[in-house]
C-alpha positions in Angstrom: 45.3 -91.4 127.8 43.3 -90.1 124.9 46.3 -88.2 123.3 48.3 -91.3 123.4 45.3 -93.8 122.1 44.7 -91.2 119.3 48.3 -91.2 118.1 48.6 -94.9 118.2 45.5 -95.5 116.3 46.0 -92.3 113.4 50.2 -94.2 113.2 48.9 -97.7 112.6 45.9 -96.7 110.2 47.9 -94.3 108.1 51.2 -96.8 108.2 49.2 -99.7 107.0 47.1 -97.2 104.7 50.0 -96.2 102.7 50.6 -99.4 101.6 48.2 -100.3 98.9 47.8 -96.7 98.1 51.9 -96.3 96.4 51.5 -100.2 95.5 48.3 -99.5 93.7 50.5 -96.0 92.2 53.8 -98.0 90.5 52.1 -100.9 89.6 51.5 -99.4 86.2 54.7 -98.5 85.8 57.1 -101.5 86.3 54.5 -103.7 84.2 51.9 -105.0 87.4 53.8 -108.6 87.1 54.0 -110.1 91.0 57.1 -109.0 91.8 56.5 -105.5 92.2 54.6 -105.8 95.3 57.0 -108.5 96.8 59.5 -105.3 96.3 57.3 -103.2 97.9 56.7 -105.4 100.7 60.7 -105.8 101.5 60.3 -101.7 101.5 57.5 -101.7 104.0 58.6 -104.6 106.1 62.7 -103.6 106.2 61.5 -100.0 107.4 59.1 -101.3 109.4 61.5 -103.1 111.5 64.1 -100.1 110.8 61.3 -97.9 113.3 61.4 -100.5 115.6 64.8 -100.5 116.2 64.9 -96.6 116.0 62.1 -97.0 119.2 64.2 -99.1 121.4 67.8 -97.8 120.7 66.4 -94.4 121.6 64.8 -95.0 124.6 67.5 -97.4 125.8 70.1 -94.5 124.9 69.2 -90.8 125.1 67.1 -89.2 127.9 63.0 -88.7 127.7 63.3 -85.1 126.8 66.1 -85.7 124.3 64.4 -88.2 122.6 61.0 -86.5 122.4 63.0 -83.5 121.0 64.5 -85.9 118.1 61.1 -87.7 117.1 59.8 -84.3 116.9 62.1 -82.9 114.5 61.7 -86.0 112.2 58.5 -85.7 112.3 58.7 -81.9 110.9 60.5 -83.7 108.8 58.7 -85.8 107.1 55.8 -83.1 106.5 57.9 -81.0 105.1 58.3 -84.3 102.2 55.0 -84.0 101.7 53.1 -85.0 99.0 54.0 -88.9 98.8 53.2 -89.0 95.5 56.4 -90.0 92.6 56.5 -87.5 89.6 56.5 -89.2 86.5 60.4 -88.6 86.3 60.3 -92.0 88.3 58.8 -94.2 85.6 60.9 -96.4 84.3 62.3 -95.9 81.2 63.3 -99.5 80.0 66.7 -99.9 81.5 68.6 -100.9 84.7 67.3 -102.9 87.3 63.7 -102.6 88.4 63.4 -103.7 92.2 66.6 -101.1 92.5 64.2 -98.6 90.8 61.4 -99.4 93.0 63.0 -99.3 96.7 64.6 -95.9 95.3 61.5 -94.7 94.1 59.6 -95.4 97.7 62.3 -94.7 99.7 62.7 -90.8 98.3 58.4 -90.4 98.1 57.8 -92.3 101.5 60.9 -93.4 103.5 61.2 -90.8 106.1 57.5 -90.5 106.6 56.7 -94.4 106.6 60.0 -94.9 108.7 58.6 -92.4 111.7 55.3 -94.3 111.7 56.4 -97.4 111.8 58.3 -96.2 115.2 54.8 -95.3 116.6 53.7 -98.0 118.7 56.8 -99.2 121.1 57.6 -95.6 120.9 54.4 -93.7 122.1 53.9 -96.7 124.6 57.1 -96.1 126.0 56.1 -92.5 126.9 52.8 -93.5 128.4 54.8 -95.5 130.4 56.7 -93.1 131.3 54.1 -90.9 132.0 52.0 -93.4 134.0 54.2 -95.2 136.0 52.4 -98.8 137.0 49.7 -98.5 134.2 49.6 -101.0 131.2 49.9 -99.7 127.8 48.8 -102.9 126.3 45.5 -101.1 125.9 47.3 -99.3 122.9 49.1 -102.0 122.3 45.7 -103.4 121.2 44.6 -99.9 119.6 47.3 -100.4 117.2 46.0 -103.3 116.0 42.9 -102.4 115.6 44.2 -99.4 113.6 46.0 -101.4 111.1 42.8 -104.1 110.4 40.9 -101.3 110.1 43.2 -99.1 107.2 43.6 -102.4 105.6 39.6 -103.5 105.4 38.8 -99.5 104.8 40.6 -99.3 102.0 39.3 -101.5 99.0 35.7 -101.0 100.3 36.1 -97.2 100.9 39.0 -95.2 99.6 39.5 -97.1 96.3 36.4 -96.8 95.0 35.8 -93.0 96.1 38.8 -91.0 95.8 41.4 -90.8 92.9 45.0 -91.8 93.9 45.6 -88.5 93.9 42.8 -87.2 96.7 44.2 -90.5 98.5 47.7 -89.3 98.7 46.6 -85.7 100.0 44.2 -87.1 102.5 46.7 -89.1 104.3 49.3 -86.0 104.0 46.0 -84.6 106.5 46.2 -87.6 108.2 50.2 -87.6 108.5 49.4 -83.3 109.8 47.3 -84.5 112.6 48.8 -87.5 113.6 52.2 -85.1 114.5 49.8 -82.7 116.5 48.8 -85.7 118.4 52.8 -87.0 118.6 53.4 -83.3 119.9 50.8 -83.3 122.7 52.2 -86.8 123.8 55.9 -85.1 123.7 54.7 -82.3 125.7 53.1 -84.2 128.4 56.4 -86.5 128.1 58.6 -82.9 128.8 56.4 -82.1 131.7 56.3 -85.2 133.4 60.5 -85.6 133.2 60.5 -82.4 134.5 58.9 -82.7 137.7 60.9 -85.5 138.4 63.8 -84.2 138.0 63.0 -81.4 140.2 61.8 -84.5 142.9 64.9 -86.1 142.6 67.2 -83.0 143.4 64.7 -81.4 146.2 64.8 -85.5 147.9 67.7 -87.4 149.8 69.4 -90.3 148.4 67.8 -93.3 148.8 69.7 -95.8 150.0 67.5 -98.9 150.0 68.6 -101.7 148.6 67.9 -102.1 144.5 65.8 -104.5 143.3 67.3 -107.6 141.7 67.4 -107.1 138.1 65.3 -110.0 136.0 67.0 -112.7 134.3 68.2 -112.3 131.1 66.2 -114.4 128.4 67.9 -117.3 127.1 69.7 -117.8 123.9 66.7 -120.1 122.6 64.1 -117.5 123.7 66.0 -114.7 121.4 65.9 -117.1 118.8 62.5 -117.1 118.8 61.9 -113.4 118.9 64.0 -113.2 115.5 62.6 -117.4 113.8 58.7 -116.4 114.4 58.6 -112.5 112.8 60.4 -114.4 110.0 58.2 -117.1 109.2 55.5 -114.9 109.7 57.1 -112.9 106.9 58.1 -115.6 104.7 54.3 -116.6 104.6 53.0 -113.0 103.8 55.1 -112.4 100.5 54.6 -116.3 99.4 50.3 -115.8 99.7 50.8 -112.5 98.0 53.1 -113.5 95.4 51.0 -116.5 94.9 47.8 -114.2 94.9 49.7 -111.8 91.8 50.3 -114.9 90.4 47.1 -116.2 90.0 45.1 -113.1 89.8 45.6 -111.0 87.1 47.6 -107.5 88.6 46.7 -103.7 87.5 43.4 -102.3 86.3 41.3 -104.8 84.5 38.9 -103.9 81.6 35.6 -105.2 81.3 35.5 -108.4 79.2 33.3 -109.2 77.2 30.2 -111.5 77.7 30.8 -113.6 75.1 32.2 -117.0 76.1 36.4 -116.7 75.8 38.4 -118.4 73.6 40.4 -121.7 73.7 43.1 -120.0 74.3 41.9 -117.6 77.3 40.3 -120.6 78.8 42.6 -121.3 81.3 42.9 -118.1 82.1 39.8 -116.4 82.2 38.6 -118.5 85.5 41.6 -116.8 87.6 41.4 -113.4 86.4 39.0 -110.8 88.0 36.4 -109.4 85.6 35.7 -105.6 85.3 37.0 -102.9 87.0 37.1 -104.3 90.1 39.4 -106.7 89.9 42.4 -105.0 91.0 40.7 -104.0 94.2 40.0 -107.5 95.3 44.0 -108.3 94.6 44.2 -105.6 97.2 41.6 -107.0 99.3 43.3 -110.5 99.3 46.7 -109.0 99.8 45.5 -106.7 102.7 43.8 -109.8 104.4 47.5 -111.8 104.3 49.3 -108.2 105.8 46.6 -108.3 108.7 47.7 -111.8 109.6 50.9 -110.4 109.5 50.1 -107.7 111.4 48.8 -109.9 114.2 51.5 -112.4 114.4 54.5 -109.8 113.9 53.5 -107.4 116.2 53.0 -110.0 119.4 56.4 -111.1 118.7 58.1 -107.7 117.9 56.7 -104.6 119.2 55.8 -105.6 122.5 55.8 -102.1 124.5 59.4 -101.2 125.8 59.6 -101.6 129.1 59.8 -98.1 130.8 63.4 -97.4 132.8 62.9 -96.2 136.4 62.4 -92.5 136.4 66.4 -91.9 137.8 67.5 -93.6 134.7 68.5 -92.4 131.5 
């Protein structure tokens, strides 16, 4: 149990982690208007997604050990992209189209590594499933959450004010090291639990009991919801954020003065953040709507995968 809660709560606090970090990085460099963070939220939230389907397809379609063996190799994978820094060949240089630029620009510095986190939770609760037949896993299910609030909260009040963007990139590369260690041990106990029951299913006769009735498929409303709520949820997060870049001024802020502002910075100076600090409380306003998120798409989304009966495939 402790390998599995460690991995679920290092996935969730590095995936959600990441986020501010490479939004706080580009910022800069496509001009810190509003709609470089809505880009960077389609990145996050389309991959996001992406992991989840990658998590059920998998364990719907290839065998325990199979599986284990593909997650593992993406997962060297993705350290072996490490650091998640962009070089400053990916700053803009005035032309072409800047949200193209910026889903490029994440998706060669983090795609592979954010794309095998955001697979974390329905995955590794799958194995413990697996592994525990007739224990819940919504215990990690929980973990996860708690693992997201917390990168989110940690990392205006913590790691922006401490570290340099730079020490932030190559501490979660640490992070991103030992979270695989942890994915590894949960693989290994996943390979060692298949095995003995294959070997209990070819030393045992064939049952011939009657199956058990399969449960009823969900209705075509039901699905409906599954796909209407993550959306609105969604739709929410990047209208409070956009509204947030909006109103509060984006990128690093110098001090102003204390001299009272002009006429014409009158209507302005009651919105924007004073001194250094205002950037971080964007951040802090942003992370609190991506929590909410959080909450509400992950009860609808990535409910644990319901384990297949230890014959199956």
């Amino acid at each position: 149990m402790a390998a599995y809660a460690l991995t679920i709560f290092i996935g969730a606090f590095l995936l959600f982690q990441v986020q501010p970090l490479m939004g706080k990085h580009i910022l800069p460099w496509f001009g810190g208007g509003p709609g470089v963070w809505t880009t960077c939220m389609l990145f996050f939230q389309v991959l996001l997604l992406g992991g989840y389907a990658y998590a059920h397809f998998t364990s719907r379609w290839l065998k325990p050990r199979t599986q284990a063996v593909v997650h593992l190799v993406l997962l060297l994978t993705a350290l072996a992209l490490l650091p998640i820094t962009p070089g400053d060949a990916w700053k803009p240089h005035g032309d072409g189209n800047p949200t193209l630029q910026i889903l490029v620009l994440l998706a060669a510095s983090l795609g592979l590594p954010y794309f095998v986190l955001s697979a974390t939770g329905p995955l590794i609760q799958h194995w413990f499933s697996r592994a525990n037949p007739g224990v819940s896993p919504y215990r990690l299910y929980a973990l996860s959450n708690v693992g997201s609030l917390l990168a989110l909260v940690s990392y205006p009040f913590y790691f922006e004010t401490r570290f340099t963007r730079i020490a932030q990139a190559t501490l979660w590369g640490w992070g991103l090291l030992a979270y695989v260690l942890c994915c590894g041990l949960c693989a290994v106990r996943l390979w060692k639990v298949e095995g003995k029951v294959q070997d209990a299913e070819t030393g045992s006769t064939q049952d011939t009991s009657r199956p058990a009735a399969p449960a009823p498929a969900p209705s075509a409303f039901t699905r409906l919801l599954w796909l209407l709520l993550p959306a609105c949820a969604s739709i929410l997060l990047l209208a409070t954020t956009n509204k947030l870049c909006q109103d509060v001024a984006c990128g690093s802020l110098s001090r102003l003065p204390s001299s009272p502002p002009s006429p014409a910075g009158a209507g302005r100076s009651s919105t924007a953040a004073t001194g250094p600090s205002g950037n971080r409380w964007r951040f802090i306003a942003a992370g609190c709507s991506s929590a909410a998120w959080c909450a509400t798409a992950n009860s609808t989304v990535s409910s644990p995968i319901r384990a297949s009966s230890p014959g199956s495939t």
